[in-house]
Structures are given as C-alpha cells and as structure tokens.
C-alpha positions in Angstrom: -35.7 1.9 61.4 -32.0 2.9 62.8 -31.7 5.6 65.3 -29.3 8.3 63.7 -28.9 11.9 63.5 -29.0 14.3 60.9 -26.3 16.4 60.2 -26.5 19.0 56.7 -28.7 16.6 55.5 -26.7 13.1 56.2 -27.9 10.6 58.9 -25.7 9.4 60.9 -26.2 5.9 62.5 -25.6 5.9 66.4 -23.1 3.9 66.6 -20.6 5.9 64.1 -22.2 8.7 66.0 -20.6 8.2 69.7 -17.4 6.3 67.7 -17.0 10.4 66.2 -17.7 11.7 69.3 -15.0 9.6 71.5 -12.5 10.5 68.6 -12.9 13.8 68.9 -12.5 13.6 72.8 -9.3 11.3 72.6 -7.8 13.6 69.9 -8.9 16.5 72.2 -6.9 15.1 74.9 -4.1 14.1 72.6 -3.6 18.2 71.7 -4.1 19.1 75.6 -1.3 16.7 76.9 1.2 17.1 73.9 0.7 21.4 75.0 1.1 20.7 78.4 4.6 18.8 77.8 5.6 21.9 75.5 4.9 24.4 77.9 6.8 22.0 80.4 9.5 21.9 78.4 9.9 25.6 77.8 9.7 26.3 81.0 12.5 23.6 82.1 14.6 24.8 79.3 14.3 29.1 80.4 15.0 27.7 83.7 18.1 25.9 82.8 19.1 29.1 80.6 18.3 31.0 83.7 20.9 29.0 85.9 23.4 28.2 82.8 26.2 29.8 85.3 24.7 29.3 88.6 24.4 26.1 90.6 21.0 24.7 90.7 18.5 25.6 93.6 18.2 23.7 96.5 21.6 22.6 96.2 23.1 22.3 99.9 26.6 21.6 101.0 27.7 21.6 104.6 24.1 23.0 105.1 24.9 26.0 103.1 22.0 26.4 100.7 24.4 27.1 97.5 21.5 27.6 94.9 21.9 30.2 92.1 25.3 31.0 93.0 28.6 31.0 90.6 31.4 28.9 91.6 33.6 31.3 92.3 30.8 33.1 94.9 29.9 29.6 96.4 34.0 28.8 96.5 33.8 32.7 99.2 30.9 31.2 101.1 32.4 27.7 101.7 36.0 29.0 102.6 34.1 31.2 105.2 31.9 28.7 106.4 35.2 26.6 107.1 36.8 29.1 108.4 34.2 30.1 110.8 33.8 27.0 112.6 34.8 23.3 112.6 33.3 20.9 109.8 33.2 17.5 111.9 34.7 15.0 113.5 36.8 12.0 112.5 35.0 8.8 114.4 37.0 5.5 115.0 35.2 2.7 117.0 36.2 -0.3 118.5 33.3 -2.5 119.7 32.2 0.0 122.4 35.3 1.9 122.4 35.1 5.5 120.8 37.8 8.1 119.4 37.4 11.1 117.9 39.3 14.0 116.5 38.3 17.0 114.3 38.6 17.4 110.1 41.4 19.4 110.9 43.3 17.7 113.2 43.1 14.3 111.1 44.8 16.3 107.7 41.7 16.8 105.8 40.9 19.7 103.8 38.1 20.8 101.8 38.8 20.4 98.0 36.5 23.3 97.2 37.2 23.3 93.5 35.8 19.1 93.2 32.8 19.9 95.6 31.9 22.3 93.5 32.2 20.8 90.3 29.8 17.9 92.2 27.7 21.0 92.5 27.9 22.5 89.4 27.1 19.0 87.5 23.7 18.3 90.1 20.3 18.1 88.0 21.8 18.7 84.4 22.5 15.5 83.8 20.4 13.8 81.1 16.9 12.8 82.2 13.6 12.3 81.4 11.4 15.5 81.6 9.7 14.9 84.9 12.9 13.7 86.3 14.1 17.1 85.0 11.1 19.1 86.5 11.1 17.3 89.9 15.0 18.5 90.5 13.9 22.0 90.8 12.1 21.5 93.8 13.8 18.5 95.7 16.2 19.4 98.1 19.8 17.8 97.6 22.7 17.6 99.7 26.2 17.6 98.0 29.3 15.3 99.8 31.6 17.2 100.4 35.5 15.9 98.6 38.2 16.2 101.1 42.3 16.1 100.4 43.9 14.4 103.1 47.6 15.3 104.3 48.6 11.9 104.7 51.9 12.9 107.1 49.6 14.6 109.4 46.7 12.0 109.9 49.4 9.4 109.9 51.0 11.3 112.7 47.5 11.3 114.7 47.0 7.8 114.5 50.5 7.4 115.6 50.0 9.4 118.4 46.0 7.5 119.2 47.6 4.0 118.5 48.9 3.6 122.5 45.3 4.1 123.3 43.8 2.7 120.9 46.2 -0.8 120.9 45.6 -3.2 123.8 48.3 -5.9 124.6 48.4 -9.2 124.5 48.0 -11.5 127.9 50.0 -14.5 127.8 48.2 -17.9 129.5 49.0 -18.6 132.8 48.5 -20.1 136.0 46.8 -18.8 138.9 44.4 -20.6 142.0 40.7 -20.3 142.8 39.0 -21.4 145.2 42.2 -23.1 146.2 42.9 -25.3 142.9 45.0 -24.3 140.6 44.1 -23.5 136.9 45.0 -22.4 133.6 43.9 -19.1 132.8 43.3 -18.7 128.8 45.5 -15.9 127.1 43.9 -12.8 125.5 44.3 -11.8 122.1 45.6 -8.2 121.9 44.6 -5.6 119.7 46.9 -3.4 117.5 45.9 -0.3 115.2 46.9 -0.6 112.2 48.0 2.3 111.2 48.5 2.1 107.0 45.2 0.7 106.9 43.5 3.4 108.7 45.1 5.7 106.6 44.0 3.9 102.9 40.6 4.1 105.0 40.7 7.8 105.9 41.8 8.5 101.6 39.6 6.2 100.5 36.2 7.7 102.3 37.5 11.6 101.8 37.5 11.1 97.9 34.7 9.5 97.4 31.5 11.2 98.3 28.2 9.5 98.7 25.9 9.6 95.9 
C-alpha cells in the first residue's frame, strides 16, 4: 500500500505531497523577496525625490559635510570655509629635498561651480539597486576642481627655481693623500619651470575619482 494523505476525499502520494509543499515554500519566498525589492525601491525612489534639489548625504568636500544642501547654499558654505582659513599646501620634492607653499600663493582657486556639479552628480548615476541603496549611507569625499592663475604660479616657481636648481660641478683635479686625482663632475639640477606648471594644471583639473 502507498503512504498518502487524504485531502476532500483525494489521496495524495508522499512524494507529490512534500513536491506541493516545497512549491508552495519556494513560491512563498518568491512573493517575499520580489516585496522586499518593491518596498526597496520605493523607498530609494521617495529618497531621491526627497533630495531631487539637494546634494546627497554624506557628501563631504574639504571636510565640510555638504549633504542636503542646494548648490547655491553649499557654494555660501565653501566660499566661507575658504575664506576662513587656508585649503593646503602645494608640495614639491626632490629626493629628500622638500618645498612648500600654500593654495593661494601657487594661483589656485576653488572652482566652486565644477566642485559642485561633482557634488551634485555623486550617487545618481545609474546603478544597480543595492549599489543605489548602499550610497545613502557610505561616506564620500568629493575632489575638489581648482583654476590655476598660470602668471602667478609661474611667478612662484620662478622665484623657488634658485633654490630649488643646483649647479653643475665641472671635473677636476685635486690631491689626496698626496697623489693627484681626477675628481668626477656632478650633474646639476634645474627646475623646470613649464613643466611644473602643465603639472600644477594638470592635477588641479582633474580630481581623483
């Protein structure tokens, strides 16, 4: 005799029994996860109607937590945040050799306006929904996009270049320990100036990612 059960008068075999039964609990799980990414969604989508003319939370730049902000409140409270202290320093090395002068000094301005755009544009890019969900927490820090006034930081390296630049030594001859020898020359070093300058525009337009 098969084992079954008896359902409104039908017997069902075992087998066909536990097949229903796992059926049920796939399909079960099938309507629990397809809710759960609905409710996700809605709430990712309020959210980005919420922030429609904000900048995203968690957004930093210069360590000024921006999020929910317009642009033109974040554009006040990064002209005061200039304004109110230096941003950084310019660094130049040379082997164990070390320059530095401020932003400022070196021509570079804040471009506001890009930086905020870069602002503006983080986490609404196109994504996948967890990718989407995960930027609301995550803490991101914008580059900042810099102008350079090319007369002025060329007039600064000018002005470090006699430091900075080390002359040549010709060979020659001198004596030691009563014999004379050849001393080798030394290759002299020279900053060059137009370089340091494609440098300098290159890094202040093109923040990291």
């Amino acid at each position: 005799m098969v084992a079954g059960a008896v359902e409104s008068g039908v017997v069902v075999p075992g087998p066909r029994r536990t097949f229903l039964l796992w059926g049920v609990v796939v399909l079960l799980l099938v309507i629990l996860g397809a809710a759960l990414f609905f409710c996700a969604w809605v709430f990712n989508q309020r959210l980005q109607n919420f922030y429609r003319d904000c900048i995203f939370p968690n957004v930093y730049i210069l360590g000024e937590d921006l999020g929910g902000y317009s642009s033109e409140a974040a554009a006040d409270v990064l002209a005061e945040r200039v304004a109110a202290a230096p941003i950084g320093q310019v660094i130049m090395t040379d082997g164990e050799r070390q320059w530095s002068v401020s932003w400022e000094e070196a021509g570079l301005a804040l471009d506001i306006p890009t930086t905020l755009q870069l602002a503006m544009a983080e986490g609404r890019a196109a994504a996948p929904l967890v990718d989407q969900l995960r930027a609301w927490t995550e803490v991101r820090e914008i580059s900042p996009v810099f102008t350079v006034d090319l007369e002025q930081a060329r007039q600064v390296l000018e002005a470090l270049s006699g430091d900075v630049s080390i002359p040549p030594v010709d060979a020659r001859i001198g004596l030691q320990g009563g014999e004379v020898v050849l001393l080798p020359g030394e290759m002299g070093r020279v900053l060059d100036v137009t370089d340091m300058l494609g440098q300098l525009q290159a890094q202040s337009a093109a923040p990291e990612g």
